[in-house]
N, C-alpha and C positions, 0 to 999 in steps of 0.2 A: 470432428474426429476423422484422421483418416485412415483408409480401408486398404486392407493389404492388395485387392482386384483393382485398385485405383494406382498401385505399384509397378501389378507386377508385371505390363509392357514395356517399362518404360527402361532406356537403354544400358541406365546404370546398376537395372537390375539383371539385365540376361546372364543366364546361367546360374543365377543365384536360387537355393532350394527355396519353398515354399518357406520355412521354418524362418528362414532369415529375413526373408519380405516380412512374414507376419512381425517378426520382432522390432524391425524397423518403423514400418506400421505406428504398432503398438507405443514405442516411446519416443513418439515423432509428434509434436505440436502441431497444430492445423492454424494455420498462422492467413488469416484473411486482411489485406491492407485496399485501401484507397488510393486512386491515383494520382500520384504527386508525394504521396507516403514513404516516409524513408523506412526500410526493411531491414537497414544496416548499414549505420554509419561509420566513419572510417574514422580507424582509434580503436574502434570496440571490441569486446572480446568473438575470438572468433567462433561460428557455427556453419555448420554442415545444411545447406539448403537442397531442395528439389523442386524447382516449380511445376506446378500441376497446372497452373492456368493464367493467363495472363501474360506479359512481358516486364521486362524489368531494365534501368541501365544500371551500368557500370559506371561510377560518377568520382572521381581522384580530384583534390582541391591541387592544382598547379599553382604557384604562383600567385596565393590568394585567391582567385578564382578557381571555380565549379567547372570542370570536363566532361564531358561524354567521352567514356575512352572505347567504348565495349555493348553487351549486352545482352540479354538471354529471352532466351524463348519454351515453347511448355514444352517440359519432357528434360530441361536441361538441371545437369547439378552442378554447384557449386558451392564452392565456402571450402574448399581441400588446400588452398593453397596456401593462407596462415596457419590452418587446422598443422599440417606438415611441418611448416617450417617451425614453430613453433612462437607467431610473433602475433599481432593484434592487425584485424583489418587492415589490408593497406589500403584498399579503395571502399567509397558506399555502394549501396545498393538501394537507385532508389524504384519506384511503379512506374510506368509510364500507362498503365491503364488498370482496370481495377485487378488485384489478382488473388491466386491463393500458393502458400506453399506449404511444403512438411518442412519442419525444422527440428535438427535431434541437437544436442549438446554432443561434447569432444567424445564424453564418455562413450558413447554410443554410437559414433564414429568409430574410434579407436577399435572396438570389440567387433562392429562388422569389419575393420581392416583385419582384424588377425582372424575372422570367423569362417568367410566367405572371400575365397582366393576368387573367382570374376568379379567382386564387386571392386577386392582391393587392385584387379588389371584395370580397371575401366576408372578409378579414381587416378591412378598413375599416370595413366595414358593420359588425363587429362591434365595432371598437373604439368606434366612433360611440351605442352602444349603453351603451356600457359607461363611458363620458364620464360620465355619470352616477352611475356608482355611489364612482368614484374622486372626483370632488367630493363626494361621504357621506363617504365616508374620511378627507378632509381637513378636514371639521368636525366630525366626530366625535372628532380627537385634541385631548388634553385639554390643556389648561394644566399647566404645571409643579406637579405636587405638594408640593412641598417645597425647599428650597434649601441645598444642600452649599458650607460654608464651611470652606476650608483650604490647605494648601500642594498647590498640584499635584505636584511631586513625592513628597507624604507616602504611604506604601506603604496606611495605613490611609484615606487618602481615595482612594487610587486602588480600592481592595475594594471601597469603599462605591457609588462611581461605575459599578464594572462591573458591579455586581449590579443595581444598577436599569435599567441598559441594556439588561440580559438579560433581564431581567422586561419590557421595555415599560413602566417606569412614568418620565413625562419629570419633571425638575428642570431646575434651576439651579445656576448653577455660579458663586462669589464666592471670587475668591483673597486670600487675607490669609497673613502670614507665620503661623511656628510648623507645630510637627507634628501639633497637634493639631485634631478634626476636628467640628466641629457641623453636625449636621442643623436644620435652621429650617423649622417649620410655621406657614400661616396662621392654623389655628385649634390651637389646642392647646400645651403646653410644648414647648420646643427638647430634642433629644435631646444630648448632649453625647458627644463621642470612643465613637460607639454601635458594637458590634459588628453587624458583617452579620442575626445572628439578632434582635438588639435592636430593629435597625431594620428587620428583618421584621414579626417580632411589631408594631410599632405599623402601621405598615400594613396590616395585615391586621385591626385594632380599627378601621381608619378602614373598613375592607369593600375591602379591596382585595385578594383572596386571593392572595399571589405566590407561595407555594409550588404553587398548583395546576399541576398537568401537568410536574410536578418528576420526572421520572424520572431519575433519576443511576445509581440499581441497573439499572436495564432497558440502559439505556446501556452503560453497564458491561459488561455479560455478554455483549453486540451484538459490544461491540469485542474485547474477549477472543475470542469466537468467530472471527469475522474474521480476528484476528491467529493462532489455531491453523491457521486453513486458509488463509491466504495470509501467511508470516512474513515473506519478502522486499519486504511492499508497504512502501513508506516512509508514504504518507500514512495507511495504517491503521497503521504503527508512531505518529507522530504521532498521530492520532486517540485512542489507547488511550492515549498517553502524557498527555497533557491531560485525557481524563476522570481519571486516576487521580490527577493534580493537583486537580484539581476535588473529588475522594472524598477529599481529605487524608491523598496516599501520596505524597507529593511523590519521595519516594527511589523508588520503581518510575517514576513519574514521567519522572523526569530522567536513568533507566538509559537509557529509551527513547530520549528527546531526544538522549542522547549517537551515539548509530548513525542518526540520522537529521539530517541537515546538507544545505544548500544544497550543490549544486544540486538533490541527490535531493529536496527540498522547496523549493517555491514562496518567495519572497522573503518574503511576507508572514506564510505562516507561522513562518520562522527567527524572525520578530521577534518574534512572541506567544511563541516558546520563550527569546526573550534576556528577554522580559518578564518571564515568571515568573520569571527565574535572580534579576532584579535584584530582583523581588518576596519572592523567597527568602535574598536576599544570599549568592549564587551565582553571584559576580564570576568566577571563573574559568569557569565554561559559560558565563555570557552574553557573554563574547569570544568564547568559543571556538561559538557560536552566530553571533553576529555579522561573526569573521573573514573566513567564505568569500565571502562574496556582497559585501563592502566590498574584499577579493581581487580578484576580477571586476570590479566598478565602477572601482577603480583601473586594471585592463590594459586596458580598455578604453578611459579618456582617453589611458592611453598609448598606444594606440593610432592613435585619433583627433586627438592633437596631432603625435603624429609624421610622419602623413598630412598636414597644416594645416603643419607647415614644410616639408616639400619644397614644397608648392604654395606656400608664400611666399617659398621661394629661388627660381622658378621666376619669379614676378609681379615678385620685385626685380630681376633681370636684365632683364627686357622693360620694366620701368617703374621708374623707379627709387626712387620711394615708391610713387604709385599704388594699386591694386588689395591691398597686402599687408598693408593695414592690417586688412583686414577678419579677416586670421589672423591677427595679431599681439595683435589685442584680445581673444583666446580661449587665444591658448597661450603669453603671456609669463611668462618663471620662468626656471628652468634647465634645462638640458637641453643637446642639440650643438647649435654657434654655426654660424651661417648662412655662408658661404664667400663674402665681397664678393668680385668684382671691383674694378680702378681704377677703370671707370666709376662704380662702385656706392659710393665711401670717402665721397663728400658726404651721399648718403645715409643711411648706415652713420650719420657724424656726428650728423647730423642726428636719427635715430629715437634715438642715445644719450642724446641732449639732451630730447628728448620722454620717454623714458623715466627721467630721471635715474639710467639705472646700466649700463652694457653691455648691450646684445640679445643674449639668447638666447632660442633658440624650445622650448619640450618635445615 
């Protein structure tokens, strides 16, 4: 836990009242990492850090490769400058010895910016600072490497596509029919329908080492731990169940997957699990991935159309077109028919005519 006396010297608190320290305090994680531990990698959503101890770097994939662009020391905060702009990590953050920090969400960011005018000078100033370094960033990323030619849907261009995404190395993307998949270089031969490792290896003759900082086993054994001592988490079920797709154990894999389903997991993960299914042509889990939360999204219009026709029997009786069209242009289909009155049969006519086929609202 950390303690509001453990805040409140530190520079991006001065001038800020006691009430604000405590509340920061208070809905601030105490976030202890190991050195070599990544704190935040880049991609991720972003948060508001303070280091209390330790050091940390500044780590931007260039080029396929891992940078040291930067780096912080105790007493420093960061994490303002995607917070602001409103985009995702641009660089990591990883330990270079053991450390600790407070970590709050945007939420909580946001309310000391509008709460506490010195904490929101001392984040500015710092972001004003750092304006600079994120214009490095953006010219230092590279032109497309190479250019992926094939069927979007082909399972073996979608591989090829994810692996360089992962790696940080950018291409291009040209859809042409067939399943089959060619990589195209500026300089050098075209790779033809290449396996992942195929098209490692040539990347890495051009100096572009993608396998560095490949830990899949370390990963592995992270999640496995985790999952012995907390078995009921869903997201470290998830978590362990992806690496082990990732390690080519698809069937432990997708043991996981199956006990972990929306709601217990976030939307977006469901998908990356319907993804592999379809990846793996495991049509029946990737329904059965996809059902629940497509479940949900359905009860909920029905929900919200059911709502939108009382309000438009409601608006036809006071008006007798009027106002109801604005429900009508969202929930026409089928569903229970609207109860005209006689005043309302001209109407009634009338919207049938507009609509070329009986009104009903859902």
């Amino acid at each position: 836990m950390v303690a509001a006396g453990e805040l409140r010297d530190l520079s991006v608190f001065a001038g800020c009242s006691e009430a604000h320290v405590a509340f920061f305090a208070k809905n601030s994680a105490d976030v202890r990492v190991a050195q070599d531990d990544w704190v935040l990698c880049e991609g991720e959503s972003p948060r508001f850090f303070v280091l209390l101890a330790g050091t940390v770097d500044i780590v931007k994939t260039i080029f396929g490769q891992l940078k040291t662009i930067g780096g912080h020391d105790p007493g420093d905060a960061f994490g303002e400058v995607p917070l602001l702009l409103g985009s995702s990590a641009v660089a990591g953050i990883r330990a270079t010895s053991a450390a600790r920090l407070a970590r709050v969400d945007p939420t909580v960011f946001w309310r000391m910016m509008h709460q506490a005018q010195s904490f929101a000078h001392v984040v500015l100033a710092n972001m004003a600072r750092r304006v600079e370094f994120v214009e490095h960033i953006a010219i230092d990323t590279p032109a497309a490497v190479c250019t992926i030619a094939g069927e979007s849907r082909s399972p073996a261009c979608h591989e090829l596509r994810d692996f360089l995404t992962r790696v940080h190395v950018a291409y291009d993307w040209e859809e042409r029919a067939g399943r089959e998949c060619d990589v195209c270089f500026a300089d050098g031969p075209s790779l033809h329908s290449p396996t992942v490792r195929e098209l490692a290896a040539r990347l890495t003759s051009m100096g572009l080492p993608v396998f560095e900082g490949g830990r899949d086993n370390i990963a592995l054994e992270r999640f496995q731990r985790g999952y012995q001592q907390f078995p009921n988490s869903p997201l470290i079920r998830f978590a362990l169940g992806q690496q082990y797709v990732r390690t080519r154990e698809p069937d432990k894999g997708f043991t996981l997957f199956r006990k972990t389903t929306f709601p217990d997991i976030l939307q977006r993960h469901a998908l990356v699990e319907a993804r592999y299914a379809y990846l793996y042509s495991r049509y029946e889990d990737a329904r059965r991935f996809i059902r629940p939360f497509f479940d949900a999204y359905k009860q909920r219009v029905i929900d919200k159309c059911a709502d939108r026709s009382a309000r438009a029997q409601t608006c036809l009786r006071r008006h007798p077109i009027g106002t109801a069209f604005k429900y009508l242009s969202i929930c026409g289909g089928s569903g229970p028919d609207i109860h005209f009155g006689p005043k309302n049969r001209a109407a009634r006519a009338g919207l049938d005519c507009l609509f070329g086929r009986p009104l009903f609202l859902y």
